[in-house]
C-alpha positions as CSV (number, residue, x, y, z in Angstrom):
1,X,0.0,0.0,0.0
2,X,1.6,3.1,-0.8
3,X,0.4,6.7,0.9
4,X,0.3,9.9,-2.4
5,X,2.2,13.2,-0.9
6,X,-1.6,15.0,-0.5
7,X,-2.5,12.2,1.7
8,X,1.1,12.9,4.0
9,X,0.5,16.0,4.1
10,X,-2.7,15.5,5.5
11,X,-1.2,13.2,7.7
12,X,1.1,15.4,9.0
13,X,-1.5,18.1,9.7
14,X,-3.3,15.7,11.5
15,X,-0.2,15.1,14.2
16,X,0.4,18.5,14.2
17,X,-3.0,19.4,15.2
18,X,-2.9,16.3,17.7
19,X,0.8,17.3,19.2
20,X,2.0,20.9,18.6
21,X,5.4,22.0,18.3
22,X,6.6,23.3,21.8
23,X,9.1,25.3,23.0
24,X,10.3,29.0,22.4
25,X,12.5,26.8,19.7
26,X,9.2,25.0,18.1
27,X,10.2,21.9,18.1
28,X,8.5,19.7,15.9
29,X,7.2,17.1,17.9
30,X,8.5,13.5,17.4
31,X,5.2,12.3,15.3
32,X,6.0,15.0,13.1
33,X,9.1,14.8,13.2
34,X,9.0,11.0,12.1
35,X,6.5,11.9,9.2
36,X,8.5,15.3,7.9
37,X,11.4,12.7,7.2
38,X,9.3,10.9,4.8
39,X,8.3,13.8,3.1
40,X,11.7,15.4,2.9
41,X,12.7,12.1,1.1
42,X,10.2,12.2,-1.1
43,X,10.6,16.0,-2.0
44,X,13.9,15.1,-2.8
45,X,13.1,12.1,-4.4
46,X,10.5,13.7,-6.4
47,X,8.1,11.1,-5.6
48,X,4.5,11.2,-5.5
49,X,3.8,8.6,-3.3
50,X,5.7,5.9,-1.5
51,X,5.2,2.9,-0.3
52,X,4.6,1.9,3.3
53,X,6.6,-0.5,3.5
54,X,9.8,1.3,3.2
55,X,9.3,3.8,6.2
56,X,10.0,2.5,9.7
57,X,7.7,1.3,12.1
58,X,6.6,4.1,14.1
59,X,5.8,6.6,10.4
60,X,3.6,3.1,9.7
61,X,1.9,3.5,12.7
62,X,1.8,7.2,12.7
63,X,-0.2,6.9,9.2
64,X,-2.2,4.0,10.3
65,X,-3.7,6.0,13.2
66,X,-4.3,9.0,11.0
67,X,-5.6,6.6,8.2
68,X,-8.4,5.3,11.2
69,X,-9.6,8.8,12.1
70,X,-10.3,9.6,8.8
71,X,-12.2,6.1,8.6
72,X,-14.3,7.0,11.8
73,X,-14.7,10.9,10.9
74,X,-16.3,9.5,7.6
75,X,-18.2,7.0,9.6
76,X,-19.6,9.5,11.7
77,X,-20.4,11.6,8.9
78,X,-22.5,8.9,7.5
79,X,-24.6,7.8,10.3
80,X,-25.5,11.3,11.1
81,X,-26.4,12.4,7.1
């Protein structure tokens, strides 16, 4: 399964919204940290979408998670239209 750059984007919104950079430094914090590093790679990489199974565990699970929320917020969105 591969994830497009759109979709990381999103992705990292989502963590960024959920943990917020902190500090009079502000620091990314480490979920968006782990997911920038993907899309630095694929900016320089000039890909459009990558697959999961080349990022480490944690960026998996960190795009999983996100992935789920957007499952259940369309879910919701269902059930209450």
């Amino acid at each position: 399964m591969n994830i497009s750059l759109p979709e990381l984007e999103q992705a990292i919104n989502y963590w960024r919204l959920q943990r917020p950079a902190v500090g009079e430094e502000c620091a990314l914090s480490p979920e968006v940290n782990a997911l920038a590093n993907v899309y630095a790679l694929m900016i320089i990489n000039h890909s459009s979408s990558v697959a999961l199974a080349s990022m480490d565990s944690v960026a998996q699970q960190l795009i999983g998670a996100w992935r789920q929320h957007m499952l259940d917020l369309s879910a919701t969105a269902r059930s209450v239209g």
